[in-house]
FITI-856153 format. One record per residue (C-alpha): y, x, z. Coordinates in nm, 3 decimals. Layout:
% residues N
Y,X,Z
...
***
This chain:
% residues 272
-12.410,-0.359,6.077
-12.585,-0.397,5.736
-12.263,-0.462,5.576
-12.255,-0.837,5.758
-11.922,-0.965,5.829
-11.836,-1.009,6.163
-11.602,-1.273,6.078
-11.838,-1.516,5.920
-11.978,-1.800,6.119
-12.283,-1.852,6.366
-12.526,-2.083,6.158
-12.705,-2.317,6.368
-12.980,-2.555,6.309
-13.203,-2.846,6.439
-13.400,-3.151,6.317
-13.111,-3.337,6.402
-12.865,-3.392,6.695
-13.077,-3.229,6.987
-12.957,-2.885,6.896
-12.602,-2.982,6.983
-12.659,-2.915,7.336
-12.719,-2.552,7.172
-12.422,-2.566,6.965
-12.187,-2.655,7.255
-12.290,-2.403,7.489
-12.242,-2.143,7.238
-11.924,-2.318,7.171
-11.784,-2.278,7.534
-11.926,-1.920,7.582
-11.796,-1.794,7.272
-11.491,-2.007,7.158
-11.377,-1.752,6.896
-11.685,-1.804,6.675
-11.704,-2.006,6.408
-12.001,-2.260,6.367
-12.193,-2.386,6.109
-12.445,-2.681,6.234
-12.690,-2.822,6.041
-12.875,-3.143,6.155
-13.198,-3.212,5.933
-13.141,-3.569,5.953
-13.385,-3.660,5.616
-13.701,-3.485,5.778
-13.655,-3.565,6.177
-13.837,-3.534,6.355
-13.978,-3.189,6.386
-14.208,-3.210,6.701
-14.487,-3.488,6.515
-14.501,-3.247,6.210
-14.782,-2.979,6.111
-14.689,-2.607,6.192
-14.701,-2.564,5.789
-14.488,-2.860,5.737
-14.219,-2.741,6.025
-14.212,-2.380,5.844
-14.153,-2.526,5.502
-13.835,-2.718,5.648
-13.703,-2.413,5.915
-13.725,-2.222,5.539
-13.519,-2.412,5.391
-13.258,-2.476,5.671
-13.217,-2.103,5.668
-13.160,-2.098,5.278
-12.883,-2.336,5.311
-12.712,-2.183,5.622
-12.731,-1.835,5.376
-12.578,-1.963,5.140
-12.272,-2.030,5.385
-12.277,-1.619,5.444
-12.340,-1.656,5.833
-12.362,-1.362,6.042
-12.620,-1.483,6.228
-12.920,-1.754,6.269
-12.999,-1.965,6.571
-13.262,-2.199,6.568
-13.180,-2.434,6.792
-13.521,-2.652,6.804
-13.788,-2.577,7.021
-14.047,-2.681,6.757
-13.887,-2.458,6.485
-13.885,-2.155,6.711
-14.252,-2.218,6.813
-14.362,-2.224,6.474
-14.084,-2.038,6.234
-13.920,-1.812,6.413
-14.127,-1.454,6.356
-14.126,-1.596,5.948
-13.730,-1.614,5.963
-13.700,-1.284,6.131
-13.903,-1.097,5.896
-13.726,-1.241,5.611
-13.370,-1.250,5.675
-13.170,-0.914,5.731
-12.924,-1.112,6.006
-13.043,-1.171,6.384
-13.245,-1.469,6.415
-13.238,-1.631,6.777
-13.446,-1.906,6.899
-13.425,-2.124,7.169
-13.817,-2.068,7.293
-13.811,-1.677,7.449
-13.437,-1.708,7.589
-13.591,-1.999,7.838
-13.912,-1.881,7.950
-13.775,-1.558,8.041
-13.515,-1.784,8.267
-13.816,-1.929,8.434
-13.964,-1.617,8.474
-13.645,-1.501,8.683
-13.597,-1.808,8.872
-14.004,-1.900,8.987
-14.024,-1.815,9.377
-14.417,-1.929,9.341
-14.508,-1.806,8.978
-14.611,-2.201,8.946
-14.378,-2.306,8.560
-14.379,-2.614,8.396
-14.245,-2.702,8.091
-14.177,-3.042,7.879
-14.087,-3.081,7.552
-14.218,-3.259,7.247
-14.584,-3.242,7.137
-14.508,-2.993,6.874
-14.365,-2.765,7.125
-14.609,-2.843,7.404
-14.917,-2.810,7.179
-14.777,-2.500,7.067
-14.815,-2.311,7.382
-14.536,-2.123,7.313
-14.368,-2.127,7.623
-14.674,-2.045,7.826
-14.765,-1.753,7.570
-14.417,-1.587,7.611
-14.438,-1.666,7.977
-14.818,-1.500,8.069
-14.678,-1.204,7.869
-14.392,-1.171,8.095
-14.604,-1.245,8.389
-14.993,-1.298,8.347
-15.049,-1.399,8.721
-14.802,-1.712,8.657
-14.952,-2.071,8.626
-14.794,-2.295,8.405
-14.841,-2.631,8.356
-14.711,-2.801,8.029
-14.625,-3.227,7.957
-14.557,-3.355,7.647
-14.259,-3.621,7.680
-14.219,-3.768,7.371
-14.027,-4.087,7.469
-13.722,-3.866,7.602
-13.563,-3.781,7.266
-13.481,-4.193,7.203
-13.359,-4.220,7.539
-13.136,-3.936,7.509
-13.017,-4.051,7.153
-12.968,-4.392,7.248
-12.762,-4.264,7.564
-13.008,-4.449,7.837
-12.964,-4.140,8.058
-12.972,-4.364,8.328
-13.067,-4.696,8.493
-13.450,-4.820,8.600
-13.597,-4.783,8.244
-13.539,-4.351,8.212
-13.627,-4.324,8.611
-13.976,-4.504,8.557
-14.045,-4.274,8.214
-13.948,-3.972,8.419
-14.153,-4.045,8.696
-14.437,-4.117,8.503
-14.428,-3.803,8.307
-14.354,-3.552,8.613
-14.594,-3.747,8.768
-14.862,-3.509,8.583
-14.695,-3.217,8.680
-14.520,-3.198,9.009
-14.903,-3.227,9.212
-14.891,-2.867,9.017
-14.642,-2.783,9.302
-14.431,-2.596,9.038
-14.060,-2.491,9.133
-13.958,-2.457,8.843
-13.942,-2.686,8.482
-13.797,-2.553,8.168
-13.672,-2.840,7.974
-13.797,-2.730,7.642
-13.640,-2.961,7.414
-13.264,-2.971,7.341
-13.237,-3.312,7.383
-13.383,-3.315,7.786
-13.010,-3.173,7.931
-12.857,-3.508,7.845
-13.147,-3.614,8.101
-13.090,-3.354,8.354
-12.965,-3.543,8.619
-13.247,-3.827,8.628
-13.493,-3.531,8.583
-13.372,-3.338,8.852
-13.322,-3.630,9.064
-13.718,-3.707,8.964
-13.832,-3.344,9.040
-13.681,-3.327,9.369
-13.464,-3.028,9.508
-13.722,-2.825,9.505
-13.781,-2.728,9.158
-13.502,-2.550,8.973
-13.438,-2.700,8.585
-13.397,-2.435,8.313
-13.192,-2.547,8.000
-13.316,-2.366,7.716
-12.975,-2.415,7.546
-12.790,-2.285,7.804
-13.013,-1.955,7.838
-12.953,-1.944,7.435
-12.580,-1.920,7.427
-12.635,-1.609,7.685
-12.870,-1.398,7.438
-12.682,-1.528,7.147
-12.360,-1.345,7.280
-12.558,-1.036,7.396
-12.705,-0.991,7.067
-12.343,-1.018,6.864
-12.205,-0.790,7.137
-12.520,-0.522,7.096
-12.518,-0.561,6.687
-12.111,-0.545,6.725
-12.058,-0.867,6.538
-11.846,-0.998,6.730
-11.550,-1.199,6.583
-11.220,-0.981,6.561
-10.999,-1.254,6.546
-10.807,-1.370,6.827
-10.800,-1.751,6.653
-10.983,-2.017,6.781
-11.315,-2.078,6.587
-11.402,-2.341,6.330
-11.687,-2.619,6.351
-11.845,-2.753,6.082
-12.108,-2.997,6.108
-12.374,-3.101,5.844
-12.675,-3.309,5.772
-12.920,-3.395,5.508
-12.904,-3.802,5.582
-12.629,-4.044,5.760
-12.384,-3.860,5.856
-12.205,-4.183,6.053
-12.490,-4.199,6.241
-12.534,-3.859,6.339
-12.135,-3.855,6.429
-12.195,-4.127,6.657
-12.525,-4.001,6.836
-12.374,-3.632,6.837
-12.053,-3.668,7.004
-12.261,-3.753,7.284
-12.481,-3.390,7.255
-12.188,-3.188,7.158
-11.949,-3.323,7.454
-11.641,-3.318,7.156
-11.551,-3.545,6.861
-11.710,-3.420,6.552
-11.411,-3.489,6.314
-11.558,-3.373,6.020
-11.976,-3.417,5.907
-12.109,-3.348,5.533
-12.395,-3.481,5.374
-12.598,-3.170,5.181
-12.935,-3.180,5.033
-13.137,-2.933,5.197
-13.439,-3.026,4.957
-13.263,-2.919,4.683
-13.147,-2.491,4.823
***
């Protein structure tokens, strides 16, 4: 396709280690792809920032990831998709996936009631980019949308348990499960290392999507469609970089990635 090389890596990137739940699941659905993670460590986090601001740094997290000669793009931050994703598309001549579309159309399948909600930070929530894609798919749907801002240093500090994360969970859903939604689209990649007090919160009546999950499915359709998909019968390569502490982000990502991450470079995104 295009003359891209369908043995070049996936590149992947995030304002930092959130988008590792991303990477992983595209790690376990397609383990003969190589990966190329960046973490924007220098500028997180995304969600706080202007739409300008988070276009300016998705830019140049794309530049950098080009140079590498990747096959393919995924932007695996729900900010970054609400607010760079039709820019990157239009200007690179490889697929660009986003994390955004692949999970409301997963909540569009799975509603019984038509009744959605979604968390995520405020940049994503004030967005509205879920519910746009979402009333596309389906105008007649309600969805109701919570910021949850204090979930991202939970996750990172791995509290994804005890009192402290069940009171900030129930305080949050608190807003939105009167809404009598069955279904809540964690739209942030660092909510599925809360799933279980989230779900636990929610009750068993509400189904969680995980946007990363849903990702790794369209990310494998879309090399399968373009026929990009790696001809080597090798195992792929991971390679992990980020634009500030690199120590820390090894120690914090293990945890999102679910494997050791022998080997993380420091590059200056700034400077592509």
């Amino acid at each position: 396709m295009n003359g891209i090389d369908a043995s070049a890596s996936i590149g992947i990137f995030d304002s930092g280690v959130g988008g590792l739940t991303v990477c992983r699941k595209i790690a376990e659905a397609l383990p003969g792809e190589s990966l190329v993670y960046l973490g924007d460590t220098a500028r997180v986090p995304y969600g706080s920032k202007s739409a300008a601001t988070v276009e300016r740094y998705a830019r140049a997290c794309a530049a950098l990831l080009m140079e590498r000669n990747v096959k393919m793009l995924v932007v695996a931050c729900n900010t970054a998709s609400a607010f760079a994703l039709p820019l990157l598309q239009a200007s690179l001549e490889i697929p660009v996936v986003g994390v955004v579309e692949p999970g409301a159309r997963a909540a569009c399948s799975r509603t019984r009631t038509g009744r959605v909600g979604v968390i995520g930070t405020r940049g994503t929530i004030n967005s509205g980019s879920y519910e746009k894609i979402i009333l596309r798919m389906c105008p007649d749907y309600r969805v109701f949308s919570m910021a949850c801002p204090l979930f991202v240093p939970f996750a990172e500090e791995g509290w994804t348990e005890g009192a402290a994360i069940t009171e900030v969970t129930r305080a949050y859903l608190g807003e939105l499960l009167p809404h009598a939604i069955d279904t809540l689209v964690l739209g942030c990649t660092h909510y599925p290392l809360l799933s279980a007090v989230i779900s636990e919160v929610a009750g068993d009546a509400v189904a969680l999507v995980d946007s990363a999950e849903e990702t790794a499915r369209v990310v494998a359709a879309t090399l399968r469609d373009r026929q990009l998909i790696n001809p080597s019968d090798e195992a792929g390569q991971h390679a992990f970089l980020v634009s500030d502490a690199p120590e820390c982000f090894r120690d914090a990502g293990e945890r999102f990635f679910g494997y050791p991450l022998e080997r993380v470079e420091w590059v200056d995104v700034r400077g592509v």
